[in-house]
SENUSE-646159 format. One record per residue (C-alpha): residue in three letters; x negated, y, z. Coordinates in steps of 0.001 Angstrom, whole numbers, plus 500000, padded with zeros to 6 digits. Each point is the difference from the previous one (the first is absolute). Layout:
ALAXYZ;...
END
This chain:
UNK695456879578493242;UNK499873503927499712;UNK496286499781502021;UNK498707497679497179;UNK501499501990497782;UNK498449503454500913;UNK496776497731500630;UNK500217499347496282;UNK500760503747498840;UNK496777501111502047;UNK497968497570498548;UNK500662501026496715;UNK499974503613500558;UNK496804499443501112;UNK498633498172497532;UNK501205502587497289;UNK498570502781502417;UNK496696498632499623;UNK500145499971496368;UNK500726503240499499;UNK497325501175501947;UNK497790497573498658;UNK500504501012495750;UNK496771500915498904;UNK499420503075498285;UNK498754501118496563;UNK496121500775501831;UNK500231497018501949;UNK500498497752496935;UNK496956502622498375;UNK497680498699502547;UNK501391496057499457;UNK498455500037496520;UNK497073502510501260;UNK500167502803498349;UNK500004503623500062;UNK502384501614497458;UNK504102499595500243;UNK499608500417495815;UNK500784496080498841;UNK501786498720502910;UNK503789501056500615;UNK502925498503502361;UNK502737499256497564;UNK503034498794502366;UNK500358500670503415;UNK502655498098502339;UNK498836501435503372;UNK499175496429501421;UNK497573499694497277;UNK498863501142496864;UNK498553499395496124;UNK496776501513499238;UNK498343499781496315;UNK496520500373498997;UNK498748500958496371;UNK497861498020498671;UNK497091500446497536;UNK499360497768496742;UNK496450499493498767;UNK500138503515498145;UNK501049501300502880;UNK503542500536499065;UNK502871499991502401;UNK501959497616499043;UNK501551497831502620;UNK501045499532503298;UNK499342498354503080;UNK503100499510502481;UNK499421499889504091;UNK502934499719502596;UNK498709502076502605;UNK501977498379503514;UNK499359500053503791;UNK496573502074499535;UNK499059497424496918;UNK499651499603496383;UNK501129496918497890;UNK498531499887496503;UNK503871499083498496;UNK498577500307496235;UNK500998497191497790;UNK497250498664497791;
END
């Protein structure tokens, strides 16, 4: 019982480990959408295990006006925008 138990508590330490190490950063989420400049991207929440990036994005004028929403996890980005 207290073997399956620690079994269980590794496991999941591990798990969470490799998320942590695994959060992307702002440049690595930069070279996701391919570009050069840190100016209209931004990492709005940050929970360690993962994180909530935003990118600006440009109207026909060429206005900023909205955003686009990626949950960047495990060395990954999920577009998590809702249309």
């Amino acid at each position: 019982m207290i073997n399956t138990l620690k079994r269980k508590h590794y496991i999941i330490g591990g798990i969470v480990l490799l998320l942590l190490i695994t959060n992307p950063s702002r440049n690595s989420f930069a070279s996701f959408l391919h570009k050069t400049g840190l100016s209209n991207i931004g990492r709005d929440y940050n929970f360690l295990i993962c994180s909530v990036y935003s990118q600006k994005e440009k109207d026909k004028y060429g206005d900023l006006n909205g955003k686009t929403y990626y949950l960047g996890i495990a060395g990954n980005f999920i577009n998590i925008t809702r249309d």
